[in-house]
ZAMARGU-4260 file (C-alpha; in steps of 0.2 Angstrom, whole numbers, plus 5000, padded with zeros to 4 digits):
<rodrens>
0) 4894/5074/5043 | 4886/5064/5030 | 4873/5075/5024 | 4885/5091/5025 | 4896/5082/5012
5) 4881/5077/5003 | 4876/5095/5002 | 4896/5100/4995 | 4893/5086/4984 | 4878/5090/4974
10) 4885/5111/4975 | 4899/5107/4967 | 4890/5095/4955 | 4881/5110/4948 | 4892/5124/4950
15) 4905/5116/4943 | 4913/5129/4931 | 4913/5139/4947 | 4923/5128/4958 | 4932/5124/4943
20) 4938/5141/4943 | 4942/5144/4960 | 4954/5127/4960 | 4963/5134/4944 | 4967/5152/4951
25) 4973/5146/4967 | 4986/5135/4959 | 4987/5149/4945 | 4991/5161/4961 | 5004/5147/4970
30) 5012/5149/4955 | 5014/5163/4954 | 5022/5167/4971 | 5032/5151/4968 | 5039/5158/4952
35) 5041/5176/4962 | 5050/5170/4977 | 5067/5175/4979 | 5077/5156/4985 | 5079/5148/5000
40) 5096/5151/5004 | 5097/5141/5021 | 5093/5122/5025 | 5098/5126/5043 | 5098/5111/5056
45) 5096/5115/5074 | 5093/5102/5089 | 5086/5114/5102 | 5090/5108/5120 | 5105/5097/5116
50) 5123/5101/5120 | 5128/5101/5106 | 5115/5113/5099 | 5120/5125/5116 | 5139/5123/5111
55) 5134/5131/5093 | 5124/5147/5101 | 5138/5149/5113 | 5151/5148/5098 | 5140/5162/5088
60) 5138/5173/5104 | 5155/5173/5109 | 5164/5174/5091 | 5153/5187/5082 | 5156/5189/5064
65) 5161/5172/5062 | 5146/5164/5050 | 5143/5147/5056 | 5133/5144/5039 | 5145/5146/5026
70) 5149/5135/5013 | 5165/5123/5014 | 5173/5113/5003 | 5189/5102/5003 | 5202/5100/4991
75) 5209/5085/4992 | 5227/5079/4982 | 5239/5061/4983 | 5252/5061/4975 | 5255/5050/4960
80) 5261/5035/4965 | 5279/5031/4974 | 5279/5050/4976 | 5276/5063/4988 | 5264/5078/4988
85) 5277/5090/4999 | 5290/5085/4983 | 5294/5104/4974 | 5285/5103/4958 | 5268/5094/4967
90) 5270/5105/4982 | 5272/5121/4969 | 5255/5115/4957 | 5248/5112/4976 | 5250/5130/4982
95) 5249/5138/4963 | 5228/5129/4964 | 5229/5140/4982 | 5231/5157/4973 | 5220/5150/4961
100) 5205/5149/4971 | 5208/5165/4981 | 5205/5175/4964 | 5193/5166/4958 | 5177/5170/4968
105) 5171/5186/4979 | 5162/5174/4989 | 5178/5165/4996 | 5180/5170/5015 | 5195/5160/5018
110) 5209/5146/5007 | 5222/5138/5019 | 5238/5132/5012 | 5240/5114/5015 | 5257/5120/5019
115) 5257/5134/5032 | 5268/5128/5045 | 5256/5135/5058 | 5241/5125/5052 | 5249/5111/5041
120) 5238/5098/5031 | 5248/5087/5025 | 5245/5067/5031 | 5262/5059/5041 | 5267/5048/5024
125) 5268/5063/5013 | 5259/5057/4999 | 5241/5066/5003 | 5237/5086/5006 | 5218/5096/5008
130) 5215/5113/5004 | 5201/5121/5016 | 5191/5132/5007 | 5176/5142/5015 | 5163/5155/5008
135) 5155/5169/5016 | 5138/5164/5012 | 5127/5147/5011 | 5131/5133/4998 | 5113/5138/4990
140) 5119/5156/4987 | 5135/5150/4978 | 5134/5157/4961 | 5138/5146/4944 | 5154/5153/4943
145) 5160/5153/4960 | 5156/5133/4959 | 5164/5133/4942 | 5180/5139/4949 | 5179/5125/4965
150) 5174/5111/4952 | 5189/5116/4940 | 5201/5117/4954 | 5215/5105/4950 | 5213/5102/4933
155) 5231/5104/4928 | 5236/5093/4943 | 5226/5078/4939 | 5232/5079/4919 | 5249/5079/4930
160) 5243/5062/4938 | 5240/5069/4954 | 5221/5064/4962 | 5211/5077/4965 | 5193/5076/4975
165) 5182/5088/4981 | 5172/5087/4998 | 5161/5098/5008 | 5144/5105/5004 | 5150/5120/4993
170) 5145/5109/4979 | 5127/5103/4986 | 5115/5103/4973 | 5096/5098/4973 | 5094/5080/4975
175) 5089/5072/4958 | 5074/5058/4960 | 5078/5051/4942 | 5066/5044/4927 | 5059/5033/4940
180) 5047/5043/4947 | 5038/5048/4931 | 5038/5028/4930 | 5028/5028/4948 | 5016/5042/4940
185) 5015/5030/4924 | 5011/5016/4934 | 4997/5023/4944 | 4989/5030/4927 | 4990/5012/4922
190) 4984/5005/4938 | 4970/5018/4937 | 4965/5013/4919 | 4964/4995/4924 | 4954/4998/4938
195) 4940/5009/4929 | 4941/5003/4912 | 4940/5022/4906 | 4952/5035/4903 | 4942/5047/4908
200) 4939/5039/4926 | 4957/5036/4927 | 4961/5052/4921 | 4951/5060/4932 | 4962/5055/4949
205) 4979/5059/4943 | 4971/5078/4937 | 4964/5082/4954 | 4981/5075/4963 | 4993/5086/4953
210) 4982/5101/4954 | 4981/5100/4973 | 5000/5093/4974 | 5004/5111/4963 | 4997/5121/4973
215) 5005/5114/4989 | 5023/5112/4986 | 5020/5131/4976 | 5016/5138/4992 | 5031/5129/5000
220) 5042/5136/4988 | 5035/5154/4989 | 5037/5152/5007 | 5054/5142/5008 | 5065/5157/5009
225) 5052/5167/5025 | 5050/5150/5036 | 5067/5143/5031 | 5061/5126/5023 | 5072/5115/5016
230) 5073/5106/4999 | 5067/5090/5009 | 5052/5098/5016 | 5045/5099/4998 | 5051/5082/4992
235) 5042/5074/5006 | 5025/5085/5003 | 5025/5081/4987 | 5025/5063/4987 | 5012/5062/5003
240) 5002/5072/4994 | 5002/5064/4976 | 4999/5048/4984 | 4986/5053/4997 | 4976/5063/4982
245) 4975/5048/4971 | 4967/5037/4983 | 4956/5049/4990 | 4948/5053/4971 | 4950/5034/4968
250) 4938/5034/4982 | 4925/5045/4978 | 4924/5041/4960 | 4923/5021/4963 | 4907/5025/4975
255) 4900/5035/4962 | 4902/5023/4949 | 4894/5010/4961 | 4879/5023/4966 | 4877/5024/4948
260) 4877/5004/4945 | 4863/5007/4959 | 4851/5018/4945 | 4856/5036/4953 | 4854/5051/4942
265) 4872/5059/4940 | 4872/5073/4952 | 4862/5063/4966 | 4874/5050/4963 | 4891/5063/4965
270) 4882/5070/4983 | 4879/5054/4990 | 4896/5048/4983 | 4902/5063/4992 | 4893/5060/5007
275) 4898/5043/5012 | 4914/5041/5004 | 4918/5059/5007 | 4915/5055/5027 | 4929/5040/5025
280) 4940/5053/5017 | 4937/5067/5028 | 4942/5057/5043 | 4956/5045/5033 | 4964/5064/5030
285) 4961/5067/5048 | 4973/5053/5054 | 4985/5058/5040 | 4986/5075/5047 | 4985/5071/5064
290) 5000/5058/5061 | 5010/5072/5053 | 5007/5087/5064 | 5011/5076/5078 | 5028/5078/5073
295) 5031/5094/5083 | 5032/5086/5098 | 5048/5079/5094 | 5054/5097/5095 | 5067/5098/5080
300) 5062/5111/5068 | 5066/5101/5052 | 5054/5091/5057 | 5042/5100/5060 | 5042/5111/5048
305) 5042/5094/5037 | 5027/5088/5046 | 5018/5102/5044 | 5020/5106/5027 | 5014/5088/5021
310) 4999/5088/5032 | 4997/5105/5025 | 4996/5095/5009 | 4985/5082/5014 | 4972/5095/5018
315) 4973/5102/5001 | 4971/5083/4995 | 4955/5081/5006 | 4945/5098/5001 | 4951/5093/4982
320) 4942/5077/4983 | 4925/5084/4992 | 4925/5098/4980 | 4934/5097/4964 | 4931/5079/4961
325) 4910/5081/4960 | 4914/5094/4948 | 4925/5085/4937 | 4912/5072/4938 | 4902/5083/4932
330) 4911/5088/4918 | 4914/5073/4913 | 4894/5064/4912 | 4894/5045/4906 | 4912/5045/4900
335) 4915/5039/4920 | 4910/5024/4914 | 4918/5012/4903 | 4912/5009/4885 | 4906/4992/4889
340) 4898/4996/4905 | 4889/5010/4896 | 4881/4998/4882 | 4876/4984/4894 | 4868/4996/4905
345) 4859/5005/4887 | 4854/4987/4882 | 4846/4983/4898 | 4836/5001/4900 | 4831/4995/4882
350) 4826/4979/4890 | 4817/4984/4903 | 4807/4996/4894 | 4802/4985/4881 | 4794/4974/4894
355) 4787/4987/4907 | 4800/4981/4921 | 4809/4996/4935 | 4827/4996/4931 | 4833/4999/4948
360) 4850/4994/4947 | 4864/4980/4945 | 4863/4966/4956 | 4877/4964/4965 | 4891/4950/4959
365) 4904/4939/4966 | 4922/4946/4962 | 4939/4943/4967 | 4937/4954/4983 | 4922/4943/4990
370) 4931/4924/4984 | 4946/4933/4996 | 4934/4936/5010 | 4925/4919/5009 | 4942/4911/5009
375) 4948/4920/5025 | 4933/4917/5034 | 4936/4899/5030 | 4950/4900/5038 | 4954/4914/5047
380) 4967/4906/5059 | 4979/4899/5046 | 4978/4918/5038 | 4980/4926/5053 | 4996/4916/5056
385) 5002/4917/5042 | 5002/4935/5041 | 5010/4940/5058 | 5023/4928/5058 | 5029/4931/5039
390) 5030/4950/5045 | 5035/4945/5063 | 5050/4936/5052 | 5054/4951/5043 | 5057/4962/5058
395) 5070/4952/5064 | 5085/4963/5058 | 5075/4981/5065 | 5085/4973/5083 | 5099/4976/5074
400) 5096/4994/5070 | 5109/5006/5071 | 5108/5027/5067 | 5115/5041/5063 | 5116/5055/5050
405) 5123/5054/5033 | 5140/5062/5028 | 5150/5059/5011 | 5153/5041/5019 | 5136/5038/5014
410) 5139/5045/4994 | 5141/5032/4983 | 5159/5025/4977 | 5161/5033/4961 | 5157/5051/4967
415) 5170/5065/4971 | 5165/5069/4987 | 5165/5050/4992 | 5181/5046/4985 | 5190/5064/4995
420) 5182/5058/5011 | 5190/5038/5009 | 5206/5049/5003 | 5206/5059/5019 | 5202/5044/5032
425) 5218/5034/5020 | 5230/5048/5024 | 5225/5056/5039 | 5216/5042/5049 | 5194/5037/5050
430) 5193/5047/5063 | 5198/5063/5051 | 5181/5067/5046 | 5172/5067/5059 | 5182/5079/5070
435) 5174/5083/5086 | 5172/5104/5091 | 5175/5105/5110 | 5169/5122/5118 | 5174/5130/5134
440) 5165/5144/5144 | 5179/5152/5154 | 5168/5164/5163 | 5168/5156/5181 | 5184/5150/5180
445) 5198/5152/5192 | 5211/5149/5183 | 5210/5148/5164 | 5228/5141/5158 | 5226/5128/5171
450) 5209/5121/5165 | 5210/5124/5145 | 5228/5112/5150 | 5221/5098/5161 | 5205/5099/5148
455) 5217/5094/5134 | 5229/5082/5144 | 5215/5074/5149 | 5206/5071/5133 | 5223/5065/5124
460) 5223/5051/5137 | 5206/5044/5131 | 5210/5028/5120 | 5199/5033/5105 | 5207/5051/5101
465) 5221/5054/5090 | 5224/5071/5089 | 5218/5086/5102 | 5223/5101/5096 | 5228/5115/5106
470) 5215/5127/5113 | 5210/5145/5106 | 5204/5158/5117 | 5193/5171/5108 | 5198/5190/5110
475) 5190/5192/5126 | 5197/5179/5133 | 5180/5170/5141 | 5181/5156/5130 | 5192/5144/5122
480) 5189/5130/5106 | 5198/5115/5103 | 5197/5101/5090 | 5198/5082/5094 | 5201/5070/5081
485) 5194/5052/5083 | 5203/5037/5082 | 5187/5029/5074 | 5174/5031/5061 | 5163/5047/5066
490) 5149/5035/5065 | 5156/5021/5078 | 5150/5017/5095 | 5169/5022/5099 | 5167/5039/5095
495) 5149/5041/5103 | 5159/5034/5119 | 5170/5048/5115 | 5158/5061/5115 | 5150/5056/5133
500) 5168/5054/5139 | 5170/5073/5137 | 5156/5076/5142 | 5157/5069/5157 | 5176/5077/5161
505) 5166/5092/5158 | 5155/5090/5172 | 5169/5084/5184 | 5176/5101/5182 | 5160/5112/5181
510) 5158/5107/5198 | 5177/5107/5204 | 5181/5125/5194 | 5166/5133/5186 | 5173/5130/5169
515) 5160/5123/5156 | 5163/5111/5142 | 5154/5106/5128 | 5155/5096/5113 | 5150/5101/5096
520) 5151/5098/5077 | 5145/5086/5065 | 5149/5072/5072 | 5144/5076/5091 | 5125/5084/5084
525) 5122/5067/5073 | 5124/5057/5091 | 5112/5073/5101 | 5101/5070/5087 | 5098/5052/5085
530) 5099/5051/5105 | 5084/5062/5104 | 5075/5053/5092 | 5075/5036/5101 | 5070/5047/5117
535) 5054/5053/5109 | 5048/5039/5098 | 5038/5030/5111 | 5031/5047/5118 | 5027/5052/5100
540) 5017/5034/5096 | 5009/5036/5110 | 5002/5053/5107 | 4997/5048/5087 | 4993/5031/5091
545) 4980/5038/5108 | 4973/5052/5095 | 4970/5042/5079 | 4961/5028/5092 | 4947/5039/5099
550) 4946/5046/5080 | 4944/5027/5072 | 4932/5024/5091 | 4920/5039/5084 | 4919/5032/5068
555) 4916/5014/5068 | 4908/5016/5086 | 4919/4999/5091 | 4934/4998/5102 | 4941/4983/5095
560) 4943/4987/5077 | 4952/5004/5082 | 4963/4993/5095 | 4966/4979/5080 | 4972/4992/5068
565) 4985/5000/5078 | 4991/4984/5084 | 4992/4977/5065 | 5001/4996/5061 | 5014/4991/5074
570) 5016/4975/5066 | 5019/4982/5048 | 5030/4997/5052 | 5041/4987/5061 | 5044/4975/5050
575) 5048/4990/5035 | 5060/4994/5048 | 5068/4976/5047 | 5067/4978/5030 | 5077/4994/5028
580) 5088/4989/5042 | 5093/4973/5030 | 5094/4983/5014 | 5102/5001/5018 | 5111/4995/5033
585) 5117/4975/5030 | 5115/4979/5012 | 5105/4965/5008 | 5099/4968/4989 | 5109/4984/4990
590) 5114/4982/4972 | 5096/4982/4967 | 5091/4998/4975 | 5105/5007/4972 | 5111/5007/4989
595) 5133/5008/4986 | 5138/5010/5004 | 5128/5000/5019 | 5128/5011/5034 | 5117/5016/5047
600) 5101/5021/5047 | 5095/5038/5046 | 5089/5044/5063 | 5075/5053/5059 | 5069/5037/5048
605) 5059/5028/5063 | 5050/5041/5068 | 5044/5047/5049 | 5039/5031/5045 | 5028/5032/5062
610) 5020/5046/5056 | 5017/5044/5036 | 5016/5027/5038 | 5002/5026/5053 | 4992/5039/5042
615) 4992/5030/5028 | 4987/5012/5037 | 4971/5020/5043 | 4966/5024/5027 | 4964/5008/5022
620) 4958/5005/5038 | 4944/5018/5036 | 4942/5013/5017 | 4938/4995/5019 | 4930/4993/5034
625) 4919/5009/5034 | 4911/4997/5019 | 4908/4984/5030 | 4901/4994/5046 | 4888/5003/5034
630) 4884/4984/5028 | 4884/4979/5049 | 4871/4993/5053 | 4861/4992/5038 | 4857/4975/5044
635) 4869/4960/5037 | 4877/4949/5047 | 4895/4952/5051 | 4902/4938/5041 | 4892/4947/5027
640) 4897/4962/5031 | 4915/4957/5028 | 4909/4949/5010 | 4900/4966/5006 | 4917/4976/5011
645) 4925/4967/5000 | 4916/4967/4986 | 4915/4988/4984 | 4934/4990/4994 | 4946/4977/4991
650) 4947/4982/4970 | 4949/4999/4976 | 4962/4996/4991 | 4973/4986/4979 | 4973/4998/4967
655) 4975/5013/4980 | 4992/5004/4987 | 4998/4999/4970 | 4996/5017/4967 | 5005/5026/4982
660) 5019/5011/4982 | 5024/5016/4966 | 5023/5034/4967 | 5036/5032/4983 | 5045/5018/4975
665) 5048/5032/4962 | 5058/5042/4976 | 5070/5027/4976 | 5079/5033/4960 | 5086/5049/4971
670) 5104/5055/4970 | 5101/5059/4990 | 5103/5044/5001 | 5091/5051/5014 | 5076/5053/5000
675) 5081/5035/4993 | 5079/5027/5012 | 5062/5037/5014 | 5055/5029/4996 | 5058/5014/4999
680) 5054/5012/5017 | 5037/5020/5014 | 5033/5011/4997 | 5037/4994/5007 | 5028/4999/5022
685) 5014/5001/5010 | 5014/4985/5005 | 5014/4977/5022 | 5000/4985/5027 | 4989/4985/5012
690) 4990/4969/5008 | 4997/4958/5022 | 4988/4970/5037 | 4973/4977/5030 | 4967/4963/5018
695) 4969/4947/5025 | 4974/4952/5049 | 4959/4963/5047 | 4947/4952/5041 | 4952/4934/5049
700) 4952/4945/5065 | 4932/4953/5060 | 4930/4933/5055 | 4936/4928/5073 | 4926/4942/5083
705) 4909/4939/5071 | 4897/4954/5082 | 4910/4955/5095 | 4919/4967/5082 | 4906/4980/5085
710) 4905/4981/5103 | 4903/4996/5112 | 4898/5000/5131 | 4881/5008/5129 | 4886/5025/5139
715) 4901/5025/5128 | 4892/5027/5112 | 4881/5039/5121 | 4896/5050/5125 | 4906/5050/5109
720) 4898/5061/5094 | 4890/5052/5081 | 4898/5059/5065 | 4885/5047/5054 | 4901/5041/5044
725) 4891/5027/5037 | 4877/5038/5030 | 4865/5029/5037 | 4855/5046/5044 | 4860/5051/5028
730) 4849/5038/5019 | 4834/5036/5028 | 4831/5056/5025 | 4833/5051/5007 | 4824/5037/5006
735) 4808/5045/5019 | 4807/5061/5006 | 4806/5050/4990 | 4793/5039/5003 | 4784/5054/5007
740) 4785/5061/4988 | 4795/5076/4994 | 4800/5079/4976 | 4797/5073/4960 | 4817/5075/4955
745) 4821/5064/4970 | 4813/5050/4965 | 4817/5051/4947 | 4837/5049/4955 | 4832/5035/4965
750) 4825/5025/4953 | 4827/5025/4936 | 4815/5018/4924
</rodrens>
């Protein structure tokens, strides 16, 4: 693997305006068919294998014509106050903003008067009505002026003192992430510049990143509309991907500065750079890819499709940094270095030749990252407490955790959809939006009036419903829908009893009468959902957990550092998950974070921070230990080879997780609660990890192991393929042909004079 990469490295060294080229049309091509694609017009959401998935087909078979995604919207009035919204002259504005809305868009499939007597809409007090309004076509194929019309709805009402809100998704728009992460990209330039000391070498990083970034989320968006990919798919791609491509090129261009520091000739120093830090890369990608594809086997197409279009990502990020990055280096000669590195090197080639002496490098030198590694190995007990009880602290509230899906519960106060959700759950009850859909397949029933009546009677005696209203057969007469209203919040443990409660009642009567019954909508799919997501997360950590353990086995030829970083994963991802338990859920800090309304916790949460989280912890792992193994096998001592790790990987750790927790604590700044939760649980995840897991467990662990650490059965490191990670094969060909005088030009880029 090594000398492969070493062999990319010194190609794309010299053919760099080649490889250039290649990198810039393939973004210029992304582009291109990103700018060409016709929209995504669907963000579909399907739970395959749930009831509530199989009450959806069945609703689509049997009532054909009937879109199930078209856009909806409620209009919601009060009357002003000690008035009532059925008085003549509010009922009259009420039903004139009805005729209103029914001329003002060719898109409209449907406006229901709040005041039909055979469907009315109107709370028991009187003082609040809604308008159902729905489309015949997706909330993202809504034109300007159709929204226009919906948003302008009730104008002359409210200058009348009426309140009017609008709910529903027919105004959904694209989340916005804010100011705040162009401040996370800001922050990693800075970080990058403090770390190198150039602008050119901190440049370099974020160039490479945005260029393989572009080209990803432009394929996504040319393909967004064919494979049906959602706005989140991109979002999420886009921040894996920046922060992965920024620490892969900070890799690879710190190893090249140090082979350089070492007296390499520039394109000898890019393909050795390649070769060893590109194998850590390579194989750090790996995890990340391996964590993210793994996603598929939770079988919910979002997801999925989410996984696989980051990891597609991280792909891009990998080949960017083996390829594009020796060519940039190549581009951009000494200017790697900083100024003042540059002129004490100058002085002491000037030196050296004045007096005869081989320059053959700097001599290595004590640096925060090896005073760290002494002080752990001091005491690498008190560290190692330290560290998992502090995180074992912070993981307290995850016992707590509850989820679910967020609704326009979840939007903050001051937003309309927010304020006609608490106007509807004031006036019609909590329960009100989050009405349950119940489904029943008539085909094998005896007799149909009696079942669709016992159904509902049965239903209306549960404790937790308000309303069930009557049944609607469909044309052929084979099925029959029903609406039940909660007593409760949709998302309460009340209602989720409810849901199971019918559920059960339906298998009662399946097998007294053949009829089927099944639970649907919003409400009933968030419970399938999240239901489904506790049931896979343990078979899904134990597939990426079992995968990435061989992958770290093969490359550190150890079973004990592989086993200690999953264990130390475990440990930080669950305490993130206290800590977004505390903040979105218990609104700890809330205020600070701009979290309005504490609730539950997404569902799909756990499970994605398994998945991004886990593959970004192993590249640390890989970055910083792969140092110290090459250091192990090339003959220190294992208390040295921790120093020596940390002298070439803890600078560029730190800055790495400085890095990618500001580019996801830039995601924080989202309009969308669900984009806001995955930025912040990420970016502190991040920060566990890094610098609680990975720089002071790992090495008061490797202190407490000392050789142990590197264990492995003999027939074990016979049967697993040595990938030469280390570069050790790697060197001794390079050093036996500038031995044996292979070439001239070797030589010269070993040592120079």
């Amino acid at each position: 693997m090594a000398t492969f990469l070493y062999s990319i490295g010194r190609f794309a060294f010299r053919r760099r305006r080649l490889v250039a080229l290649v990198w810039v049309a393939l973004l210029a091509l992304a582009g291109v068919g990103a700018a060409t694609a016709s929209t995504a017009t669907s963000n579909s959401f399907s739970i395959p294998g749930t009831e509530a998935q199989r009450a959806f087909d069945l609703l689509e078979e049997r009532y054909p014509g009937q879109s199930a995604d078209g856009a909806s919207a409620r209009v919601v009035f009060k009357a002003p106050e000690g008035e009532k919204i059925t008085a003549p002259e509010n009922a009259a504005e009420v039903s004139g903003i009805v005729k209103e809305l029914q001329d003002g868009s060719d898109q409209i499939a449907s406006v229901a008067d709040p005041f039909d007597k055979k469907a009315p809409a109107v709370s028991q007090d009187g003082t609040t009505a809604y308008i159902s309004v729905t489309y015949d076509v997706s909330s993202f194929e809504l034109t300007e002026e159709t929204r226009d019309s919906l948003k302008n709805a009730g104008n002359d009402a409210r200058e009348g003192g009426m309140t009017v809100e609008i709910g529903g998704d027919a105004l959904m728009v694209m989340p916005e992430t804010g100011i705040t992460e162009v401040i996370g990209v800001v922050v990693a330039g800075i970080v990058l510049v403090i770390t190198f000391g150039s602008l050119v070498a901190a440049g370099l990083p974020l160039i490479t990143a945005l260029i393989g970034v572009g080209i990803g989320v432009s394929t996504i968006t040319a393909l967004a509309s064919v494979m049906d990919l959602g706005s989140t798919t991109a979002t999420l791609a886009m921040m894996i991907g920046l922060a992965v491509g920024i620490d892969y090129a900070l890799f690879i261009v710190s190893r090249y500065r140090a082979e350089l520091a070492e007296g390499r000739e520039r394109e000898e120093a890019a393909g050795r750079a390649v070769g060893t830090a590109g194998s850590a890369v390579v194989f750090a990608g790996l995890t990340v890819v391996i964590a993210l594809a793994g996603l598929t086997v939770v079988n919910i197409p979002i997801l999925t499709k989410m996984g696989l279009a980051a990891a597609g990502t991280v792909v891009l990020a990998v080949l960017v940094a083996i390829t594009l990055i020796p060519a940039f280096l190549g581009f951009a000669g000494e200017r790697i270095v900083s100024r003042k590195d540059r002129k004490a090197r100058k002085a002491a080639a000037e030196q050296a030749a004045a007096t005869g002496e081989v320059l053959v490098g700097d001599a290595p030198r004590d640096n925060g990252g090896t005073r760290w590694a002494r002080f752990v190995q001091r005491r690498p007990v008190m560290v190692l407490l330290a560290g998992v009880i502090g995180l074992g602290v912070i993981a307290i509230p995850a016992a707590s955790l509850e989820m679910g899906l967020p609704d326009d519960g979840a939007q903050p106060t001051s937003s309309s959809p927010r304020k006609a959700y608490d106007l509807l759950s004031d006036g019609f009850g909590p329960g009100f939006n989050g009405p349950l859909v119940g489904v029943v397949d008539l085909k094998n029933s005896d007799d149909q009036d009696a079942v669709l009546k016992r159904i509902t009677g049965e239903i209306q005696k549960n404790e937790h419903v308000a309303i069930v209203t009557p049944p609607a057969p469909n044309q052929a007469g084979d099925t029959a829908t029903f609406q039940v209203i909660p007593e409760d919040r949709p998302n309460s443990t009340e209602t989720e009893t409810l849901v199971h409660d019918i559920r059960d009642l339906g298998d009662t009567l399946k097998s007294e009468d053949g009829a089927e019954v099944f639970v649907t909508g919003a409400t009933a799919m968030n419970i399938d959902f999240s239901e489904k997501m506790n049931d896979a997360l343990l078979p899904y950590l134990a597939l990426v957990v079992g995968l990435a353990f061989l992958l770290l086995m093969v490359v550190f030829r150890s079973i004990l550092v592989p086993l200690k970083a999953a264990l130390g994963f475990l440990l930080s991802v669950v305490a993130a998950l206290g800590a977004v338990v505390a903040v979105f859920q218990w609104g700890w800090l809330g205020g600070l974070f701009g979290v309005e309304q504490p609730g539950p916790v997404m569902s799909v949460m756990p499970i994605l921070m398994v998945g991004v989280v886990f593959g970004l912890a192993m590249d640390y792992e890989v970055f910083l230990v792969t140092r110290m193994r090459e250091a192990y096998v090339h003959g220190e001592s294992p208390a040295q080879a921790i120093t020596t790790g940390f002298r070439h990987g803890a600078r560029v750790v730190t800055a790495a997780a400085v890095i990618m927790i500001a580019v996801f604590a830039g995601f924080i700044g989202s309009s969308e609660q669900m984009i806001k939760m995955i930025g912040f649980g990420l970016a502190i995840a991040v920060f566990f990890d890094a610098f609680v897991v990975r720089m002071a467990i790992v090495p008061a662990v490797l202190a407490l192991l000392g050789k142990h650490a590197w264990w492995l059965p003999r027939w074990l490191d016979r049967a697993l393929p040595d990938f030469d990670v280390e570069g050790d094969k790697l060197r001794r060909k390079l050093d036996g042909d500038a031995t044996e005088g292979g070439s001239d030009k070797e030589e010269r880029e070993t040592v120079s004079v």
